[in-house]
C-alpha positions in Angstrom: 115.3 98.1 127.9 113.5 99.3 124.7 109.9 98.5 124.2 108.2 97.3 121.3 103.9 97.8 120.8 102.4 95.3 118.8 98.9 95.5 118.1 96.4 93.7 117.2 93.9 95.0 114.9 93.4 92.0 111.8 89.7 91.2 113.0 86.9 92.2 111.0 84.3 92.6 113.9 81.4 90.7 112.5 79.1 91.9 115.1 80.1 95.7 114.5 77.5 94.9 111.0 80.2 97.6 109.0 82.2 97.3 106.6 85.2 99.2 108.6 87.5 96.9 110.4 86.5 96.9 114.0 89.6 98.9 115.2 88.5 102.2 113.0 85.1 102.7 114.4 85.5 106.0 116.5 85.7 106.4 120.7 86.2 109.8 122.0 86.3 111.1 118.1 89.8 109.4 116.8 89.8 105.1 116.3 89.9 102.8 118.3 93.0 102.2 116.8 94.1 105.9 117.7 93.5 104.8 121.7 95.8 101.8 121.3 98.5 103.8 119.5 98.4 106.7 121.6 98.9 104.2 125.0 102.2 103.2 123.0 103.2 106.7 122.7 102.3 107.2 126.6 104.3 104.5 127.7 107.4 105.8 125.1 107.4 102.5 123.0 110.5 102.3 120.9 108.1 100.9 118.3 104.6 101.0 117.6 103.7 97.9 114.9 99.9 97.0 114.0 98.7 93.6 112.4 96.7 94.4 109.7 93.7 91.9 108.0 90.4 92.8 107.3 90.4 95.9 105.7 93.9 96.7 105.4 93.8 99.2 103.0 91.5 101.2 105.4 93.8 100.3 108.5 96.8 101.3 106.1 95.2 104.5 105.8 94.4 105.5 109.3 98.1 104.5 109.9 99.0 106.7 107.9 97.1 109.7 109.8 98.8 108.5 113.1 102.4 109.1 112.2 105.4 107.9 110.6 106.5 105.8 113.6 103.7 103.6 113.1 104.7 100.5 111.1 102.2 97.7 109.7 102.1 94.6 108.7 99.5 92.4 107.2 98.1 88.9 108.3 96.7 87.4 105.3 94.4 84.7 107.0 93.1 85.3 110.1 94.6 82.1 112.1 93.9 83.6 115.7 96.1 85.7 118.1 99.3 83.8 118.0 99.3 84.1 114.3 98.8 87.7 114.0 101.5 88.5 116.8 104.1 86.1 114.9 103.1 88.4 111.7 105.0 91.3 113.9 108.4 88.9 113.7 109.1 90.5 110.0 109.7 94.3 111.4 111.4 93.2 114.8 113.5 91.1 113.7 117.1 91.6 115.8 115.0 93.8 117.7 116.8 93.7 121.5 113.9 94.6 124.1 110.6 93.7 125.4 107.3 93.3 122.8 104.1 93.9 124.5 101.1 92.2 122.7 98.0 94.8 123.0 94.8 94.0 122.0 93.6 96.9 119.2 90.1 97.2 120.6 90.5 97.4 124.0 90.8 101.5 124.7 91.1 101.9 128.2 94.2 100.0 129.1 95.9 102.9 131.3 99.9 103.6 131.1 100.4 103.0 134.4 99.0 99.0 133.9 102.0 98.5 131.1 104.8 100.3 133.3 104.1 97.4 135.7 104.0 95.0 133.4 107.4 95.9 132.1 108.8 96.4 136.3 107.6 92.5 136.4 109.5 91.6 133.5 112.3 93.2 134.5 112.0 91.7 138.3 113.0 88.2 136.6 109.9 87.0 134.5 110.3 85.8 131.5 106.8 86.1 130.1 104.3 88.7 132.2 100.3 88.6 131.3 97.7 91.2 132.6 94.4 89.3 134.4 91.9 90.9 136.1 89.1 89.8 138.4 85.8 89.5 137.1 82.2 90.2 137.5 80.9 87.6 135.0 84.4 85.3 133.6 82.3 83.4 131.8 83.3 84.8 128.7 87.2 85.0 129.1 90.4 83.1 129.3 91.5 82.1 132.8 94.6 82.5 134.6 95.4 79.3 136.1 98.2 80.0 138.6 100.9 78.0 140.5 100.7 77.9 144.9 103.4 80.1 145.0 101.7 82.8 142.6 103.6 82.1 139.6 101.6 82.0 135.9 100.9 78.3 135.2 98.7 79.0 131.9 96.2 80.6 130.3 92.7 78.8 129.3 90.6 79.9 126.6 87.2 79.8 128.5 85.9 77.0 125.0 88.9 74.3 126.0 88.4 75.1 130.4 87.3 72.0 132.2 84.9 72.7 135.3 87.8 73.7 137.7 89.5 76.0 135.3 86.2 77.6 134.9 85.6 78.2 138.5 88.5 80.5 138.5 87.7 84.2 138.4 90.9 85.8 137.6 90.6 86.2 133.8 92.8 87.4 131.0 93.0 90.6 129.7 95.0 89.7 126.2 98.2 91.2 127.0 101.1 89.6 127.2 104.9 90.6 127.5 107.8 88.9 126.9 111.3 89.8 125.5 111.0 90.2 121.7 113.1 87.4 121.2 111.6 85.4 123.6 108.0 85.9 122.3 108.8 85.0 118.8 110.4 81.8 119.5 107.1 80.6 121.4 104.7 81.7 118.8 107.0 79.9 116.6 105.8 76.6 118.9 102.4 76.7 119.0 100.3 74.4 117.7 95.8 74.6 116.8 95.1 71.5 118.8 92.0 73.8 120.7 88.5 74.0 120.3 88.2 76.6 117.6 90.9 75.3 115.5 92.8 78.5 115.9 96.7 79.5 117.2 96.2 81.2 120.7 98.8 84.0 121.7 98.0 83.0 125.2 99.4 79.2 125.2 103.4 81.4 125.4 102.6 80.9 128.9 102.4 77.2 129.1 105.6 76.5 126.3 107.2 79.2 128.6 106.5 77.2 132.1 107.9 73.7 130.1 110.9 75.4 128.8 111.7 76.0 132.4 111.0 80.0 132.1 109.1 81.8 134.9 106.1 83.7 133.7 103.9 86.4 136.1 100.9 88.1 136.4 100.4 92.0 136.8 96.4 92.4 137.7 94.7 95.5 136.9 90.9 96.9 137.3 88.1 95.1 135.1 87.2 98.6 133.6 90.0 98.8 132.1 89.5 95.5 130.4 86.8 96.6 128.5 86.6 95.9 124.8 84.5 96.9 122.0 82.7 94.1 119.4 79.2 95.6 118.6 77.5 98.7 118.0 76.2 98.3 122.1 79.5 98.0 123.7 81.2 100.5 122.0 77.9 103.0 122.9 78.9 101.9 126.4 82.1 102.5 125.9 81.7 105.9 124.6 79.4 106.5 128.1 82.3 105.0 129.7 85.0 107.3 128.4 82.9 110.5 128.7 81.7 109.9 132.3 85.7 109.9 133.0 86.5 113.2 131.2 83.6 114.9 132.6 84.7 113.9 136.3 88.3 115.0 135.0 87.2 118.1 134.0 85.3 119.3 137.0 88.0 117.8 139.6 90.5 120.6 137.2 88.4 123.0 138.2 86.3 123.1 134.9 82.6 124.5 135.1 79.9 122.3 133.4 76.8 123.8 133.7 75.3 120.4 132.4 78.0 117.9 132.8 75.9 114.8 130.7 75.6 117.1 127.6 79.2 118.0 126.7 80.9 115.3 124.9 85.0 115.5 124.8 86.8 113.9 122.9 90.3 111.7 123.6 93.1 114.8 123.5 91.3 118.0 124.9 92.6 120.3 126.6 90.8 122.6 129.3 92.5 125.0 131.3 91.4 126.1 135.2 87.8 128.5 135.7 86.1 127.4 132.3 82.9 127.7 131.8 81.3 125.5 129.3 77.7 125.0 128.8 75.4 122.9 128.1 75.2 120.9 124.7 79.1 121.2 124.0 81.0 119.1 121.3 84.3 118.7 121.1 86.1 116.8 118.4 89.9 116.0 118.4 92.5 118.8 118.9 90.9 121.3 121.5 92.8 123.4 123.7 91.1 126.0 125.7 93.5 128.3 128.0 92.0 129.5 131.4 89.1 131.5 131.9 87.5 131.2 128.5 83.9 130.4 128.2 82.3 128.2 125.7 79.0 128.9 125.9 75.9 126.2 124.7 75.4 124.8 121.1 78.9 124.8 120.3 81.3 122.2 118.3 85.2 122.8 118.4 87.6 120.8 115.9 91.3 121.0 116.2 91.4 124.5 117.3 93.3 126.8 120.1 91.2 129.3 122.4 93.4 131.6 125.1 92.6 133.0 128.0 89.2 134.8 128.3 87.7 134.4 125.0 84.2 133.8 124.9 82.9 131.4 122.1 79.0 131.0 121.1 76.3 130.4 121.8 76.3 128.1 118.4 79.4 128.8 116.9 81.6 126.6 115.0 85.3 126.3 115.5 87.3 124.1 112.9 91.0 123.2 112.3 93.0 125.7 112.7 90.8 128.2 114.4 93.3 130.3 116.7 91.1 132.4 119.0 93.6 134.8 120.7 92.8 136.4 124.4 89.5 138.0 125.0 88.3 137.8 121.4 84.6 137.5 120.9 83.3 134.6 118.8 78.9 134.5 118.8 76.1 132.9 117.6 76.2 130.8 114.2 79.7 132.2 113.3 82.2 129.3 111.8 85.6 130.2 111.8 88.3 127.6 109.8 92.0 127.9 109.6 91.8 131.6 110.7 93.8 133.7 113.1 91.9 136.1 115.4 93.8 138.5 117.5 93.4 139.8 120.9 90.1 141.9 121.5 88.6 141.3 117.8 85.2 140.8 117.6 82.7 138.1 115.3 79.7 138.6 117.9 77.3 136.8 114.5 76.4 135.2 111.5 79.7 135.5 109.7 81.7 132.9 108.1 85.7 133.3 108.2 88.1 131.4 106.8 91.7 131.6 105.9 92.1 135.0 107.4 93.8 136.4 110.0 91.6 139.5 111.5 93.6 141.9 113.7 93.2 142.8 117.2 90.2 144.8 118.2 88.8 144.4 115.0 85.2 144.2 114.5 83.2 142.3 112.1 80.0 142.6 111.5 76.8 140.6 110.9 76.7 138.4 107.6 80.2 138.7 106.6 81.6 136.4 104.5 85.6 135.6 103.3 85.1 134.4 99.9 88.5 131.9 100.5 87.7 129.7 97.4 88.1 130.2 93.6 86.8 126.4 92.9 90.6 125.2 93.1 92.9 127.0 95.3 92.2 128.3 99.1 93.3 132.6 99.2 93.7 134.4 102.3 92.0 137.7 103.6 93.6 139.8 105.7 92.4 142.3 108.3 93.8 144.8 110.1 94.0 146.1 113.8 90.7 148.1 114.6 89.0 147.8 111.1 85.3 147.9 111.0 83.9 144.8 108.7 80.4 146.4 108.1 77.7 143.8 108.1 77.0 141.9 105.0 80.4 142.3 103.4 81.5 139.9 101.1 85.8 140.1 101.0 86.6 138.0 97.9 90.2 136.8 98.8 92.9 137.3 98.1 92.1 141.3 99.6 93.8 142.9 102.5 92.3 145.8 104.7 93.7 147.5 106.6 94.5 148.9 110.1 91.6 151.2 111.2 89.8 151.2 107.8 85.8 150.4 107.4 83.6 148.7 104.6 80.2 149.4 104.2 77.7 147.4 104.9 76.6 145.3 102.1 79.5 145.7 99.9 81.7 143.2 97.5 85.3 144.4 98.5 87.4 142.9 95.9 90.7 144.9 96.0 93.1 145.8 98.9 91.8 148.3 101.5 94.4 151.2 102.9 94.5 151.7 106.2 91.7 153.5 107.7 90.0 154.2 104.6 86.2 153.8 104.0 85.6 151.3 101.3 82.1 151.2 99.4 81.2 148.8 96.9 76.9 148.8 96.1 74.5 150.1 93.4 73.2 153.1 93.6 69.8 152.9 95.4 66.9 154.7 93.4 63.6 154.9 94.9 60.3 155.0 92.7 57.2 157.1 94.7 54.1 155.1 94.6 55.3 151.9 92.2 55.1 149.1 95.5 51.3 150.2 96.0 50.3 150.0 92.2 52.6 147.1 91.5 50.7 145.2 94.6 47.6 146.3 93.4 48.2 144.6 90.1 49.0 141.9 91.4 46.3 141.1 93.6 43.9 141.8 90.5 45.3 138.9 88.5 44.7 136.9 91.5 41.1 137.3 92.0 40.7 136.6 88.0 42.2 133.4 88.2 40.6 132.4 92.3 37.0 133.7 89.8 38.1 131.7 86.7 
């Protein structure tokens, strides 16, 4: 049966205090939005559809970053959950499989909770919710269910009478149904309620009248969690990275100060690495096995193999390929740069758009000049060179295999292989001019401290 994902990401999130729809503030560096479009992908959903509202244009645009199989569509008033689901009808239509209603800021709904929710739809019920048991229900929906265990309804915890409210299974805000199926409901219900508003979850009760059999799959609270202030997604954001941190060391990742290194939702650590303390990872990391990432570092959308050795304080951005047992050291930033097995950056270099060659070696304060003020050039550098420190290579410039610039110079034209390349004034030295020179100096000073 094919899947359809719809989610639901229209609310504005008045006690976020942004002006970002709720769904775009960040968890584990990508959206919220990100989380609930990656589960879809997790679970192969045929279909991936968001319902748009407050700040479309922005939800448009981070739609846009998630990929073309994303579609969107908008709710123009904000009418409550049944509403915004219905607004999906326009892209399924003649869609033949099961729609599964997510909720777009709730992150940590696991894969394995939706493959049994689809295994209970396809064991005979018509309409499946996920309900969980809770701590506190006072705030949520309850799931009122039959003697026999069947889904009778769900309550909105406003319009629950004092029975319905001593009931501690509560509902999560998913619900599955075939697409068909789903759409014809929300087609039925009415805003009779207590906030005036079209609730997703009365499917249940048109479904149980219409003679249709609807079940519950019930998964951990902790995955129930959802984010609607500044606070809860802070404790969602503990949450998350007290998970990848156990992750990490169960893999056999060392953390020589687990509560410092922040990951974020898609990295990638291999067996027997060592990362220390103070480590930030933003989206796109993979680190191979046995590399070391050593404290004060922050990785973006890079690739590290086996044995390198990053840092202390060194920055890594998109598309920074670090190649086996290459050297990358204090307060160097590498960007969109290829460097080869063995090379060397041990400090206080900038490189970007190059691709340095293996066992290369660059030295201190050396800089790729990669922008003219409109386009981005490339420097190449070959196998073995020696950068000496404080080069400047103003790109587009080659050098190459086994050649050498000297230190301090502006290399500005292609290097030959293993040629010495020098580019500085001539020094001159003057005997005796810093002591008279001082000397002057100090004598206007004590006219003007007199004066």
């Amino acid at each position: 049966m094919a899947v359809a994902l719809i989610i639901l990401a229209a609310g504005k999130g008045t006690r976020m205090n942004s002006e970002l729809p709720k769904v775009l503030h960040r968890l584990a560096g990508v959206s919220l939005l990100a989380h609930a479009v990656g589960l879809g992908r997790a679970v192969e959903a045929d279909k991936i559809v968001v319902v748009a509202g407050y700040g479309a244009d922005f939800v448009r645009e981070e739609v846009e970053k998630l990929g073309s199989d994303v579609e969107i569509v908008l709710q123009d008033q904000q009418l409550g959950t049944g509403h915004a689901a219905g607004c999906a009808a326009q892209v399924l239509a003649g869609f033949d499989g099961d729609a599964i209603v997510l909720l777009g800021d709730n992150p940590f709904i696991r894969p394995e909770t939706i493959t049994e929710v689809l295994a209970a739809r396809a064991s005979g019920n018509d309409v499946v919710a996920v309900g969980f048991e809770a701590n506190n229900p006072a705030k949520y929906g309850r799931l009122i269910l039959q003697d026999g265990g069947a889904l009778a309804a769900i309550v909105e915890a406003k319009d629950a009478d004092e029975a319905e409210r001593a009931v501690s299974l509560c509902n999560s805000g998913i619900i599955c149904a075939k697409s068909s199926v789903l759409f014809d409901l929300i087609g039925q219900i009415g805003d009779d309620n207590a906030s005036g508003e079209y609730y997703l979850t009365d499917v249940v009760a048109l479904a149980n009248a219409r003679g249709l059999k609807s079940g519950v799959v019930i998964c951990d609270e902790s995955e129930t969690i959802g984010v609607d202030s500044r606070e809860g997604l802070a404790r969602a954001e503990g949450l998350f990275q007290d998970r990848a941190r156990a992750r990490a060391l169960e893999n056999g990742v060392t953390l020589s100060a687990p509560d410092t290194v922040f990951f974020a939702l898609d990295t990638v650590i291999g067996r027997d690495v060592i990362i220390g303390a103070n480590v930030v990872f933003g989206p796109g990391v993979t680190i191979e096995n046995g590399a070391e990432i050593r404290a004060f570092c922050h990785l973006e959308g890079c690739h590290i193999s086996q044995g390198a050795l990053i840092g202390p304080f060194a920055r890594l951005r998109p598309g920074a390929e670090i190649s086996a047992d290459a050297h990358i050291g204090n307060f160097v930033e590498i960007k969109n740069s290829v460097v080869q097995n063995g090379a060397k950056i041990n400090h206080l270099s900038y490189v970007g758009d190059a691709d340095i060659g293996a066992r290369a070696n660059i030295g201190a304060g050396t800089i790729t000049c990669n922008y003219d003020g409109v386009m981005k050039h490339r420097t190449e550098i070959g196998a073995g060179a020696f950068i000496g420190s404080n080069t400047a290579l103003v790109a587009p410039v080659s050098v190459g295999a086994g050649a050498m610039t000297g230190s301090g110079s502006v290399i500005t034209q292609d290097v030959p292989g293993d040629a010495l390349a020098l580019s500085r004034s001539k020094q001159v030295n003057r005997p005796g001019f810093a002591a008279k020179f001082m000397a002057r100096l100090r004598a206007v000073k004590d006219l003007k401290d007199k004066g």
